[in-house]
N, C-alpha and C positions, 0 to 999 in steps of 0.2 A: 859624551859631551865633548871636550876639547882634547883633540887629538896627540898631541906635543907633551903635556907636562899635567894629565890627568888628576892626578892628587895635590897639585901646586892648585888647580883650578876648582876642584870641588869647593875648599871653604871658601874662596870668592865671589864662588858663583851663589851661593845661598846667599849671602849677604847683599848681591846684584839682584837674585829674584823678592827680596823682601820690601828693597826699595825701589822696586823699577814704579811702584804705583796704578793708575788706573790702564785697564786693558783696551787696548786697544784696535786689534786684529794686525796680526804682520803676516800672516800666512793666506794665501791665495791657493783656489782648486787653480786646475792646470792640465793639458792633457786631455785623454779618452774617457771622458766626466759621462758623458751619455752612453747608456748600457748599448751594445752592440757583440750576438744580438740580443734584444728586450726581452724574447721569451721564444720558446723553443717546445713545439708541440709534435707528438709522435703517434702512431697507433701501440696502444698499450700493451705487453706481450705481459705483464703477470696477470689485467683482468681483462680478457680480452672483449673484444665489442665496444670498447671503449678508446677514449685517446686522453694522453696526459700533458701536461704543460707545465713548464717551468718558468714563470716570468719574474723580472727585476721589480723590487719592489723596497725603496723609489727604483723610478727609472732611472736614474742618474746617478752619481756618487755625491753626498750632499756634506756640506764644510760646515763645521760646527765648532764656531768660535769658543764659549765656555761649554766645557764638562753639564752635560743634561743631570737634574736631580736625581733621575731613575740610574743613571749611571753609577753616580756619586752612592748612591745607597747599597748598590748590591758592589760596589768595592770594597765599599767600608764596613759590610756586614762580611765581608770573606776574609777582607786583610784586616786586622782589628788596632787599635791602641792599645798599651806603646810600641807592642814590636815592631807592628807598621805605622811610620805619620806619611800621610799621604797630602799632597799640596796640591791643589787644582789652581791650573795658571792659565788657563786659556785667554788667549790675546797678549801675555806677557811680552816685553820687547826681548825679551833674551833669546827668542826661536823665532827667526825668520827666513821666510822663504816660500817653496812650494811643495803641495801635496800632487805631485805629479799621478795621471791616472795611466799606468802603460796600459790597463784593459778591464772593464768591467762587462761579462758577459753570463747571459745564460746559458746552461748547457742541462742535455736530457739523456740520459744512460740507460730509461729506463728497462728495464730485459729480466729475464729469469737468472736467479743466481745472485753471484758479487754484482754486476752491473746494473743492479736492481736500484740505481740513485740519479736524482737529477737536481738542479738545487743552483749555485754562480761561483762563478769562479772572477776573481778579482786581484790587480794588481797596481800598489801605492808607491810610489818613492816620496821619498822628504829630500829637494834638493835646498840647500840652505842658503841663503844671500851670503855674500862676502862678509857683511857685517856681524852675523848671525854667531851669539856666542853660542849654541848648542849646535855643533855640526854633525853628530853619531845621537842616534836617539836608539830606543827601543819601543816596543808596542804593549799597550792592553788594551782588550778587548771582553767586550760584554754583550748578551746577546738575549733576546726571548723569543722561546717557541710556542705555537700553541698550534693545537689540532684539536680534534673532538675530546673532552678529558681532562687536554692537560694546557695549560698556561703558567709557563715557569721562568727565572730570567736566571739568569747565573754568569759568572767569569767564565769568559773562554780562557782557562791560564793552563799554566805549567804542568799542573799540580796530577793533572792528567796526562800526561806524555813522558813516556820513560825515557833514560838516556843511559849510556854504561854504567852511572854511576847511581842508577835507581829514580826517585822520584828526585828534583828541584825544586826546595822551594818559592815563594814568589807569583805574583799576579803576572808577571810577561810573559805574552805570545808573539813566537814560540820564544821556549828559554833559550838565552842569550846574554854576551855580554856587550855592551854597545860601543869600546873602547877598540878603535880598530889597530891600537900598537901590540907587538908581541911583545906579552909581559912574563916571561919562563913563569910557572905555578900557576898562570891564569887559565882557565878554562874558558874554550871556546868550543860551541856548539857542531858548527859548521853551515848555519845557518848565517845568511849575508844581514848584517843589523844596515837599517837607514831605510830596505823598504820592508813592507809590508805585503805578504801573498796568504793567500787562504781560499779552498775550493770544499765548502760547507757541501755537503748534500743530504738527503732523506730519501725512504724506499718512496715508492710509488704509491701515495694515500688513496685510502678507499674509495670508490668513486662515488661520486657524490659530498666528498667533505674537501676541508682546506686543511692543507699546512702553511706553515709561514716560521719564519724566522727572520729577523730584525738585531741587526746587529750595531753595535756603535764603537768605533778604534780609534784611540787616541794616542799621539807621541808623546812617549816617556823618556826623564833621565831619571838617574837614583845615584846614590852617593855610596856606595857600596858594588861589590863585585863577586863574580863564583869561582869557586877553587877547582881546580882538574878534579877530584871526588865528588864533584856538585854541592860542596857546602856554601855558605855565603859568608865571607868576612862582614863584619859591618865596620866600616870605618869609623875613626871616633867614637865607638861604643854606644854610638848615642841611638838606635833601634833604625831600621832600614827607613830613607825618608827618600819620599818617589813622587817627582812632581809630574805631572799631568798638566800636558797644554794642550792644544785645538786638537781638533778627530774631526771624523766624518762619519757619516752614517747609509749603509746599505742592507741590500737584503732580497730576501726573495717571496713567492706564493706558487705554491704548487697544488694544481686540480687535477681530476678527473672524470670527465665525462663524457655520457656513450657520443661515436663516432656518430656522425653523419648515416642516415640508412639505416642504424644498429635496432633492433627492438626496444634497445636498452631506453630508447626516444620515451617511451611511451609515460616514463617517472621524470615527466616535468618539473616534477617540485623538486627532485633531487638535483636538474640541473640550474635549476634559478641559487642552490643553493651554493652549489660548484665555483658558479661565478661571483660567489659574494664578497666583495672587496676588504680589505681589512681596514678598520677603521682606525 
């Protein structure tokens, strides 16, 4: 949050987001918003005869004034009461500024081996107005895939990424502290807090089916911080309380079907299926 006098400004600031009232929107896209490039198709080396594609889906990076309910739901079913109070402020006046895009792109690896993934790669800044009392945020992120089988939504957080000090707790991606002064015993990741980067990928789906992933990022403060061990003090004793203001939402859809010329032509149903959009 505020850079200068951090724990001077935490209880202020709750008492600023309680009364700031009805939302409004202060935050503006900005930037490389349109995916470039939109989707990226190759001749397939793990099924061959075939060709695979990785397109944006949306095509765009899209600003999402209040927190979506699907969102809200699987936060609140990961991070629970009371340890976590979670505050969703989207449009609050306390966070203004922009969600800069430096690049949202698709990209296609697919090959034998590690290089077996294709999927986007995407990069967000939060630059703040002058006025703007939250100038250091952090990110959570939430996300659903589905493919033949499975249709599942979950936190993209912490909880999965190790660090010297074993797991961190906490809903933020990646773990971080979002206070940019050096504070001796604070723990810092080495990850830059303010923007946001992430390159999701998946192997190369069967041909004939879809994957897809759908993702939704929102800027975070919280009133609390980690310790060089990865613990989490909570300030005030009062359980970690983590507000969430405006996100945006991206993603991808990944196919597979036979090349041009390939035999594989002759299983038309399989490719009306390949290209079947996600709804």
């Amino acid at each position: 949050m505020c850079t200068k006098n951090r724990f001077g400004a935490a209880a202020a600031a709750v008492v600023v987001v309680w009364s700031a009232g009805a939302a409004l929107g202060n935050i503006v896209m900005s930037g490389n918003t349109a995916g470039n490039p939109p989707s990226v198709t190759r001749d397939c080396e793990v099924h061959p005869g075939n060709r695979c594609t990785s397109t944006l889906s949306p095509g765009s990076v899209e600003l999402i004034q209040t927190p979506s309910a699907w969102f809200q739901g699987i936060l609140n079913a990961a991070y629970a009461a009371p340890a976590w109070q979670v505050h969703y402020m989207g449009g609050n006046s306390n966070m203004n500024g922009q969600f800069n895009v430096d690049f949202y792109r698709a990209y296609n690896e697919c090959g034998p081996g590690d290089r077996d993934f294709l999927g986007a790669e995407i990069k967000v800044n939060f630059v703040p107005d002058a006025g703007s009392l939250i100038n250091d945020v952090m990110w959570v992120s939430g996300y659903r895939e589905r493919w033949p089988g499975t249709d599942r939504s979950r936190m993209d957080d912490n909880t999965r990424l190790a660090n010297r000090a074993g797991t961190v707790g906490g809903p933020f991606y990646p773990y971080q502290d979002e206070d940019q002064d050096v504070v001796p015993g604070r723990w810092q990741s080495g990850y830059q807090y303010d923007y946001f980067y992430d390159k999701p990928g998946d192997p190369c789906p069967t041909p004939g089916t879809v994957t897809s992933l759908y993702f939704e990022t929102y800027a975070t403060w919280w009133d609390d911080y980690f310790n060089a061990d990865g613990t989490i003090t909570d300030v005030g004793n009062n359980g970690h309380h983590v507000w969430v203001h405006e996100g945006f939402r991206w993603g991808y859809e990944l196919t597979c079907v036979p090349a041009p010329g390939s035999m594989a032509l002759a299983g038309l149903g399989i490719l009306a299926i390949a290209r079947r959009r996600r709804g």
